[in-house]
C-alpha positions in Angstrom: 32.3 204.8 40.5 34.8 206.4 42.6 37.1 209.1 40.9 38.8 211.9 42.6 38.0 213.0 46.3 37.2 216.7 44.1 34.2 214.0 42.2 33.1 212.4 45.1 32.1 215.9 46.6 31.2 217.1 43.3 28.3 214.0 43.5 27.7 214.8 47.4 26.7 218.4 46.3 24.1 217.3 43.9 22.5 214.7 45.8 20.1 216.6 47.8 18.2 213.6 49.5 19.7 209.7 50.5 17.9 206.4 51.6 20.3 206.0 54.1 23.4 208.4 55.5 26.1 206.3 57.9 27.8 208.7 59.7 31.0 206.7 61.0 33.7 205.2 58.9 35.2 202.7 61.0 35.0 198.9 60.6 31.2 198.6 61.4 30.2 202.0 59.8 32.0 200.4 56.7 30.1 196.8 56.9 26.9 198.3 57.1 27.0 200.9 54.3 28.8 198.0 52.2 25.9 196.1 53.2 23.2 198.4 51.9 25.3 199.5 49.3 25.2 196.1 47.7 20.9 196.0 47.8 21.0 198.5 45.5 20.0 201.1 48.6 21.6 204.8 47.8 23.7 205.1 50.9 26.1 208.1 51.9 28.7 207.1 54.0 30.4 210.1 55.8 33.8 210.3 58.3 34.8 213.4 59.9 38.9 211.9 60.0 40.2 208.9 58.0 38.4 205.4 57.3 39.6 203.6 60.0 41.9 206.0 61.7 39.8 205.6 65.5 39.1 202.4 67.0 39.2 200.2 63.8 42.8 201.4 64.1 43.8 200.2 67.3 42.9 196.5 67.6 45.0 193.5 69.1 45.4 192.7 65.5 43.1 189.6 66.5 40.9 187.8 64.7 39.5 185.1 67.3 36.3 184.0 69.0 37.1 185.4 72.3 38.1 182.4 74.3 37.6 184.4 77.5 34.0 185.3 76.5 32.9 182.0 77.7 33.6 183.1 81.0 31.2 185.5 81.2 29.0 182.4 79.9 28.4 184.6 76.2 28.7 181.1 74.3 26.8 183.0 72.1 29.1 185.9 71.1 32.1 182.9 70.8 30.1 181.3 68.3 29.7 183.6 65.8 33.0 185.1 66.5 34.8 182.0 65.5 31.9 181.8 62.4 33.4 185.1 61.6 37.3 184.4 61.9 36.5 181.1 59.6 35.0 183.2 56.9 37.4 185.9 56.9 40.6 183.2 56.9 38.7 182.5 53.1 37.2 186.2 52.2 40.4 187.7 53.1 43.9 185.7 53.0 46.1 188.2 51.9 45.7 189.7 55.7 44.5 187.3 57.5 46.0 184.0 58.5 46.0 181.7 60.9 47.9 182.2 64.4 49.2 179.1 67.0 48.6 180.3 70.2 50.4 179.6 73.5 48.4 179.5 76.8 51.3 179.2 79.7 49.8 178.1 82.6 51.4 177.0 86.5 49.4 174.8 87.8 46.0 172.3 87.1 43.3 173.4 89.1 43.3 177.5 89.2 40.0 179.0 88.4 38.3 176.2 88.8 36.1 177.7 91.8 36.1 181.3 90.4 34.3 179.7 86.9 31.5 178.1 88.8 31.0 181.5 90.7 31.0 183.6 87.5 28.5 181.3 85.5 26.5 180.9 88.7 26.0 184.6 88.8 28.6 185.6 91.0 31.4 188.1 90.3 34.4 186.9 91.5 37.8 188.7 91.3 40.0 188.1 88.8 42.6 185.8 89.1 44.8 182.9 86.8 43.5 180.1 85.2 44.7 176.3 85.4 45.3 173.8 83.0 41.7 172.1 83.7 39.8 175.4 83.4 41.7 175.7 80.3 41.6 172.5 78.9 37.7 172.7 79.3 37.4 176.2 77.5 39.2 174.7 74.6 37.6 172.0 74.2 34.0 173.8 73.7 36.2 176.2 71.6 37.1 173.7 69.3 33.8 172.5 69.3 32.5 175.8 68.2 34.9 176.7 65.5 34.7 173.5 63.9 38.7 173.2 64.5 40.7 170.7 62.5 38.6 172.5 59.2 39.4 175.9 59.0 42.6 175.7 62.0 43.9 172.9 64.0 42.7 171.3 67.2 44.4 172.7 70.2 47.1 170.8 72.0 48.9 170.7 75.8 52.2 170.3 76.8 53.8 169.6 80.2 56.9 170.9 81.7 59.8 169.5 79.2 57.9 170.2 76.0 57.1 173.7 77.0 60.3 174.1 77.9 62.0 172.6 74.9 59.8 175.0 73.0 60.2 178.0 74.7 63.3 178.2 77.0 62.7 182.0 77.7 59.5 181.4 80.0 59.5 181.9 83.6 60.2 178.4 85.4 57.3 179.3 87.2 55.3 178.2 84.0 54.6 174.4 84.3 52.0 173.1 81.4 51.4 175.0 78.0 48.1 174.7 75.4 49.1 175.4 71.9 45.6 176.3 70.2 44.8 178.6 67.2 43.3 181.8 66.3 44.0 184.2 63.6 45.8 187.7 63.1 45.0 190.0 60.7 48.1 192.0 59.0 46.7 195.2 58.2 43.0 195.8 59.7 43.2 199.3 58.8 43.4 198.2 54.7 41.3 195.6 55.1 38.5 198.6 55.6 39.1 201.1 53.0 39.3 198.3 50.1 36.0 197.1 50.9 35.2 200.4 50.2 36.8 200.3 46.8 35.3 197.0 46.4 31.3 198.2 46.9 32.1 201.4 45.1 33.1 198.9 42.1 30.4 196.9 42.7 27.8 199.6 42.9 28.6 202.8 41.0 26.0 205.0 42.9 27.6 204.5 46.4 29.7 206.9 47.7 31.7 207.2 50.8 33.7 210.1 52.1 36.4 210.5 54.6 37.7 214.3 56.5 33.4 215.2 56.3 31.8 215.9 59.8 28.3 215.5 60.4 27.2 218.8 62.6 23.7 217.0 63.2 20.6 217.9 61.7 18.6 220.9 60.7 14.6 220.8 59.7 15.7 217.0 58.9 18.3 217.8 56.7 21.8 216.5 57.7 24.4 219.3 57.7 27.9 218.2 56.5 31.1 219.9 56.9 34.0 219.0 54.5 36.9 219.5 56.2 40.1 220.6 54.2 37.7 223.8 53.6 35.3 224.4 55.9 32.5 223.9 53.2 29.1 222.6 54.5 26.6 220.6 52.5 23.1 220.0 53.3 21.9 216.0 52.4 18.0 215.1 53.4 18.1 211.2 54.6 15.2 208.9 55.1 17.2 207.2 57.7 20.5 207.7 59.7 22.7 205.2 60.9 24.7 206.2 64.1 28.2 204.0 63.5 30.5 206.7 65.6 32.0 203.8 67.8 33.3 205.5 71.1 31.3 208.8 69.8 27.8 206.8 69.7 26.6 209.6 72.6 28.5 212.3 71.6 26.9 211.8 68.0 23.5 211.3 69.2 23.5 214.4 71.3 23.9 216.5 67.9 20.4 214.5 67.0 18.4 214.5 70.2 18.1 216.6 73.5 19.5 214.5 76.2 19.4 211.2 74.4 20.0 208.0 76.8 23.4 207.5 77.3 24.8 204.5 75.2 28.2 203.7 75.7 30.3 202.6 78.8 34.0 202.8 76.3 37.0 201.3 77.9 40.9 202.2 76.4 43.1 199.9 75.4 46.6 200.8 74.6 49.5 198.3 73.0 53.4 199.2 72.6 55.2 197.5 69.2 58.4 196.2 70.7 61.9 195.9 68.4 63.7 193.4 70.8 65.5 190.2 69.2 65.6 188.6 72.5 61.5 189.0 72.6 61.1 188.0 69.1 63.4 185.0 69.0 61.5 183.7 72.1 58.0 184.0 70.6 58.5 182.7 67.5 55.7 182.2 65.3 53.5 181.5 68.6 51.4 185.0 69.9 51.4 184.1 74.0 48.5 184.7 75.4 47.9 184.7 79.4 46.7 186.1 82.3 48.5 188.2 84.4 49.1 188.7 88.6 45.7 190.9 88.2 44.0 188.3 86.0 44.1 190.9 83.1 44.4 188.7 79.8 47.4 190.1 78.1 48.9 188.9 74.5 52.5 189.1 72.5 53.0 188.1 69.1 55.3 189.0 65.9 53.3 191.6 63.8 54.9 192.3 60.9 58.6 191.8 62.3 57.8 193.7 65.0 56.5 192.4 68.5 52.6 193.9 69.3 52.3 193.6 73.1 49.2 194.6 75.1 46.8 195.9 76.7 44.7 197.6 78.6 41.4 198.0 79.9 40.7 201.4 81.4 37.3 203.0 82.0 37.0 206.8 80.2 35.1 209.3 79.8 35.9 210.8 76.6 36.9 208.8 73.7 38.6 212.6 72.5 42.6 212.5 72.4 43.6 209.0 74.3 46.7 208.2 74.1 49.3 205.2 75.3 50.2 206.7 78.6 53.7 206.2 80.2 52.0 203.9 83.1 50.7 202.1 80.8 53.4 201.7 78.7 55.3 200.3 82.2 52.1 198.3 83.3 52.0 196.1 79.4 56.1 195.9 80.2 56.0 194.7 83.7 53.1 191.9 82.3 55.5 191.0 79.5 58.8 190.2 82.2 56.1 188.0 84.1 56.2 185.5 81.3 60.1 186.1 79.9 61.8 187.6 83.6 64.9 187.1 81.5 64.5 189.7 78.6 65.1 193.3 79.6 63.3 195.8 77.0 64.9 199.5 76.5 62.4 202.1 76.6 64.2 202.9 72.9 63.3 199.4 71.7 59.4 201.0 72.4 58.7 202.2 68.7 55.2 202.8 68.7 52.0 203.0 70.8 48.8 203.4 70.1 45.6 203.0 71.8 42.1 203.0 71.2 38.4 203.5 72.9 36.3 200.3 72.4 32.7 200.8 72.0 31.2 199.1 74.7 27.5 198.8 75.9 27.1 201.1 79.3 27.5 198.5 82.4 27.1 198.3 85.6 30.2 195.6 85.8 32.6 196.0 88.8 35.5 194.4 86.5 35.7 196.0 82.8 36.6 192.7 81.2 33.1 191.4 82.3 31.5 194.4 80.0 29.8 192.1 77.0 31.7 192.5 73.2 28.6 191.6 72.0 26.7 194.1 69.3 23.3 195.3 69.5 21.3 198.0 67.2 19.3 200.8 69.5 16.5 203.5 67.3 16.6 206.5 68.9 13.1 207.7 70.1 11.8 209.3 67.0 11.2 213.0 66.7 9.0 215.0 64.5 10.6 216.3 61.4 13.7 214.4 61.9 14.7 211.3 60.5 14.6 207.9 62.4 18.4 207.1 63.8 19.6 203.3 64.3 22.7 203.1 66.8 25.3 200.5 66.5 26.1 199.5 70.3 29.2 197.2 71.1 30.6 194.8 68.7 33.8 193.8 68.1 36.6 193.5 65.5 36.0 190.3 64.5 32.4 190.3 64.1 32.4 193.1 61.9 30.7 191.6 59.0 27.6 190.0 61.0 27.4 193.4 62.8 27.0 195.3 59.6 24.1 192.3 58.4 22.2 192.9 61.4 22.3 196.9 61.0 21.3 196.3 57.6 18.8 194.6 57.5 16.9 196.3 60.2 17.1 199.3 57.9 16.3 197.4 55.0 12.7 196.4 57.1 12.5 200.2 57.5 12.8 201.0 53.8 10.4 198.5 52.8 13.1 196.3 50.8 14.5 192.6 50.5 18.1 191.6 50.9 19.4 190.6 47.5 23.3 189.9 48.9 24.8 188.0 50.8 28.3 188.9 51.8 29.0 185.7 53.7 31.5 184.3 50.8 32.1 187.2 49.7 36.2 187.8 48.8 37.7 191.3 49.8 40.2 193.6 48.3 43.4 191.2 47.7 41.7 187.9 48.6 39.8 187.9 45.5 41.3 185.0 43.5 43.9 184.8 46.0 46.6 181.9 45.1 45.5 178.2 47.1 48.7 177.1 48.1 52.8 178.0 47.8 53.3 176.5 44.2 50.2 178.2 43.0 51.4 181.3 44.6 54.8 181.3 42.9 53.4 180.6 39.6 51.4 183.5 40.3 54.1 185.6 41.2 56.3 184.4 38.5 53.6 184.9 35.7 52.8 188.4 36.7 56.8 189.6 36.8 57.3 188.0 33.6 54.2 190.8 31.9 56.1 193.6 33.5 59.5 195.2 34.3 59.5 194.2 38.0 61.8 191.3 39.5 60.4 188.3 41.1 61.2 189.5 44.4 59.4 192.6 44.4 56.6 191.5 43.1 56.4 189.4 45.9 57.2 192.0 48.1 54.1 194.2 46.9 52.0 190.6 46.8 52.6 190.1 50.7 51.4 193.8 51.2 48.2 194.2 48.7 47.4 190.0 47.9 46.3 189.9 44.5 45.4 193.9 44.0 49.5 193.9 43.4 48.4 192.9 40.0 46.8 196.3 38.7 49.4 198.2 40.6 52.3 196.2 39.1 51.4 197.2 35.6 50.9 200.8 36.5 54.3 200.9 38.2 56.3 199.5 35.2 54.5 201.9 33.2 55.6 204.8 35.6 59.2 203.2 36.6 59.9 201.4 40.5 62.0 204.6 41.8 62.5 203.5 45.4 62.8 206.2 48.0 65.9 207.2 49.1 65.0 207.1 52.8 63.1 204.0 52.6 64.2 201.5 49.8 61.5 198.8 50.9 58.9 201.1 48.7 58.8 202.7 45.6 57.7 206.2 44.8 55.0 204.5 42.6 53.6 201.9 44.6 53.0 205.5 47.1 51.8 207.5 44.7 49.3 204.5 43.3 48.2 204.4 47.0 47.8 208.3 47.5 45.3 208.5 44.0 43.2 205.5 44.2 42.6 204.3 48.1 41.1 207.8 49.3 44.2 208.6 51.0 43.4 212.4 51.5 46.0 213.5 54.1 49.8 212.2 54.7 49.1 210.2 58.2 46.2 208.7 55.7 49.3 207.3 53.7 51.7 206.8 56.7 49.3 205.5 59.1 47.0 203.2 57.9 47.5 203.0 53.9 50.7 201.3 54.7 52.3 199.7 57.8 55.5 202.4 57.6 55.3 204.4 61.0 53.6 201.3 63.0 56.7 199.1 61.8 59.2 201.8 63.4 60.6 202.4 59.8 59.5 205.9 59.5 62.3 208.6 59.7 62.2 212.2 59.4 63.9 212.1 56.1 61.1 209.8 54.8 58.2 211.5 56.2 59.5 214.4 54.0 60.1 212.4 50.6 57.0 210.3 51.2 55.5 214.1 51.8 56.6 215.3 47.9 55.6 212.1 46.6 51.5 212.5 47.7 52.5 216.0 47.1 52.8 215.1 43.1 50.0 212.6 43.3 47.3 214.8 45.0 48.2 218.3 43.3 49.2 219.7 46.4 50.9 223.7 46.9 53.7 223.7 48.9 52.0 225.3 51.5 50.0 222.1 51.8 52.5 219.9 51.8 54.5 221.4 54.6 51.2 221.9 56.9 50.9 218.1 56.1 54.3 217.5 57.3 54.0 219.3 60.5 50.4 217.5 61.2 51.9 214.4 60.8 54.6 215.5 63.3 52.6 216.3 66.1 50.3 213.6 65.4 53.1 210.9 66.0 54.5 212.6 69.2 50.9 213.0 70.7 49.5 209.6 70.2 52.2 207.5 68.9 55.4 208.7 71.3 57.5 209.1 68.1 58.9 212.1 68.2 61.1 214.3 66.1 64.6 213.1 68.0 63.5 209.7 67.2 63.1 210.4 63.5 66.0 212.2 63.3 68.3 209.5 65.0 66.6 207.0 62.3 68.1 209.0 59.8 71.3 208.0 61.0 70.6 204.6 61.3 72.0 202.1 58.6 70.2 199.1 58.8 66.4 199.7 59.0 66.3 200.9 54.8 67.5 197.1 53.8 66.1 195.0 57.0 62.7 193.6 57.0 62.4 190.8 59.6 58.6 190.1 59.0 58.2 186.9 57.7 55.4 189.0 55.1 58.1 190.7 53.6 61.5 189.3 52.6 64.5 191.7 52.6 64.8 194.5 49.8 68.2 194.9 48.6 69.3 198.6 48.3 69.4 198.8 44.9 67.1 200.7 41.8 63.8 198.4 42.2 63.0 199.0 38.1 
């Protein structure tokens, strides 16, 4: 049971006391209040901005085992990483699919002396890695993934293949291995429908984004909703500390002087329009290691090229931002692969960045900090609640984070797992087609019930997997206006999005409901029709909707260097309304979608 955000608090109100409150709506918060949610355990999940909207925003768009991990000898961590990416290429394969990966290399026997110092104990500095080295890591990678099942078995190249395949490369670049991953098209979605799915599933959980947790009073947690200022006082038995980068900060509103957590490093990525860039990648993401030894990756994300990224020490996770040196430091790692391709700082039309939650460490080289996740109690205080801390983790292993929270909290409560969420399909991937003539059967059964064409219900298909179908009949029923600014979506399909997928501000909608300001298709004169559209949907005065406006505004020239002179010249550009060049979504003609 989901309703209306006004339901959702009207329930939060009368709840009084919860088994469990998760204070965190990112991608592990998520797992592990999905995970209770589905034992039958009552389980609040609060987030003081949007599901999804800090870290779980801001990945590589990676799902992999972490082939560098085994480095650091965490065979471990690879292991159930690559368990991980298997299961979510089946739970999930309207967003995530597999991805050919292309290790350049110059010589054989780099890194061959730095491994056996780093697994001996020793901490070497960083450096390149050689085609032996290589060879070797994928070898036990394949191994671990069970490659050849789920993706195929990686592959080398020397000098005339490489070349032949990629020209662009520096000549420098001798011997290539072609091995796979997987990417994951929109991570941010992926979160907020397995919240749809668990509140379909069990009708007594409820999750609520834009709700603070202030910390706790005589036990009670004190919550502040925060369109209005309101606060609500819930009693839990247990808290569950998912704040990511915030893990101190949070802990700190529960406990004088708790011990200190979280060591978080930034990582920042650019999204890249260049043809030159995208021609040369091709369906390959190039992953390598730079003159600093830094790992460094490029791939086509939604027609767009995602290059990055960083790995710089904070001590705030509050307000980071892409900054221009690194914006220069991901370009000067991208001409040491293609020396040939110059990139305008105008062809630069997003950024982002993010703080990953890593466990405090006393590494000298920030890439040696484990990804591995761990679950920390807080020492327990009279009167209050016990609190369980979710250390570390990454993207990937989202899933088996939220399993092992869980069921610690489960042994606190007393209760038995009854779930498994192993083979468990999400949002879109449930009864996802198996293959191309299945899908087009699919697709061409689905138009054929409703007023849409072919093509876009295709379109919408590639975007939502098979959740296109309940939005399809709702659109034909409402009409497929496109918008004006930005044919490639209908005022519908936005309006569908804004009432039912907890959307409750317009970077919600913009940001991470849809790919529309990551893709570099956002212009001013969109970001004010897509404002009157959620507008409608939401009930909103005007007053709101022109505060919502100039939030989103400041909010893309802060942290995503998209300013208002680059939405206004993309009102005067022709071609990005009828141009899609992902290979997710075809080209929209401009024309009345109904």
């Amino acid at each position: 049971m989901s309703g209306t955000r006004t339901e959702r608090l009207d329930r939060l109100r009368l709840k009084e006391r919860v088994s469990v409150l998760v204070v965190g709506g990112g991608i592990n918060g998520i797992s592990t209040w999905r995970e209770l949610a589905l034992q039958g355990v009552d389980a609040v999940l609060v987030e003081r901005g949007d599901f999804m909207s800090g870290a779980s925003a801001a990945p590589s768009r990676m799902i992999h085992g972490g082939l560098r991990y085994m480095e650091n000898g965490e065979f471990t961590l690879v292991r159930e990483s690559l368990r991980e990416r298997n299961r979510l290429l089946t739970n999930a394969p309207h967003m995530v699919s597999p991805l050919p990966t292309l290790i350049p290399l110059g010589d054989r026997r780099s890194g061959i002396l730095s491994a056996i110092q780093r697994f001996l104990g020793g901490r070497p500095k960083p450096g390149p890695r050689g085609a032996l080295i290589v060879k070797l890591g994928l070898t036990l990678y394949d191994l671990y993934s069970g490659a050849g099942k789920a993706v195929p078995r990686h592959r080398f190249f020397g000098t005339r293949e490489l070349r032949r395949r990629v020209p662009a490369l520096d000549p420098a670049l001798r011997f290539g291995a072609l091995y796979y991953d997987a990417k994951i098209s929109y991570p941010e979605r992926l979160g907020v429908e397995m919240i749809l799915d668990t509140e379909q599933a069990s009708p007594p959980a409820l999750a609520l984004n834009h709700v603070s947790f202030d910390g706790l009073s005589d036990g009670a947690a004190i919550l502040t909703e925060k369109v209005t200022g309101e606060k609500i006082s819930l009693r839990p038995d247990i808290v569950v500390n998912a704040t990511g980068a915030w893990i101190d900060i949070t802990n700190g509103l529960i406990a004088k002087n708790p011990a200190p957590l979280i060591g978080g490093t930034k990582g920042s990525h650019l999204i890249i329009d260049n043809d030159a860039l995208r021609d040369a990648l091709g369906e390959n993401m190039v992953y390598f290691a730079n003159r600093e030894g830094r790992v460094c990756i490029m791939f086509v994300h939604l027609g767009q090229v995602l290059a990055g990224s960083t790995d710089i020490s904070v001590e705030t996770p509050e307000g980071v931002r892409c900054e221009a040196d690194e914006a220069d430091y991901i370009l000067a790692s991208v001409r040491e692969v293609f020396p040939g391709i110059k990139i305008a700082s105008e062809e630069i039309v997003f950024r982002f960045a993010g703080v990953r939650p890593l466990p405090r460490s006393n590494a000298g080289v920030n890439a040696e900090i484990s990804r591995d996740h761990q679950c920390e109690w807080l020492p327990e205080q009279a009167g209050s609640p016990p609190v369980l801390s979710l250390v570390g983790g990454k993207w990937t292993t989202f899933r088996a984070f939220g399993e092992q929270a869980a069921d610690l909290v489960l042994e606190r409560l007393g209760r038995r797992r009854i779930v498994s969420t192993q083979a468990l399909k999400i949002g879109g991937g449930k009864d996802f087609p198996r293959d191309a003539a299945e899908r087009k059967k699919w697709l061409t059964d689905l138009a054929a019930l409703d007023e849409l064409t072919a093509e876009r219900v295709s379109i919408l298909f590639n975007r939502y997997g098979t959740r296109v179908a309940a939005m399809v009949a709702d659109i034909s029923r409402q009409g497929d206006e496109p918008l004006a600014s930005l044919p490639a979506y209908g005022r519908s399909e936005l309006s569908w999005l804004a009432a039912r997928e907890h959307a409750g501000t317009l970077a919600d909608l913009v940001l991470r409901r849809t790919a529309i300001a990551l893709k570099g298709e956002l212009s001013l004169d969109a970001v004010e029709e897509i404002a009157g559209v959620m507008a409608a949907a939401l009930g909103w005065s005007e007053q709101r909707r022109v505060a919502e406006i100039g939030a989103l505004l400041s909010h893309l020239e802060d942290f995503h260097g998209v300013g208002r002179a680059t939405l206004e010249h993309r009102n005067r550009r022709q071609d990005h309304v009828s141009v899609e060049k992902s290979a997710h979504e075809p080209a929209v003609r401009k024309r009345q979608m109904s």
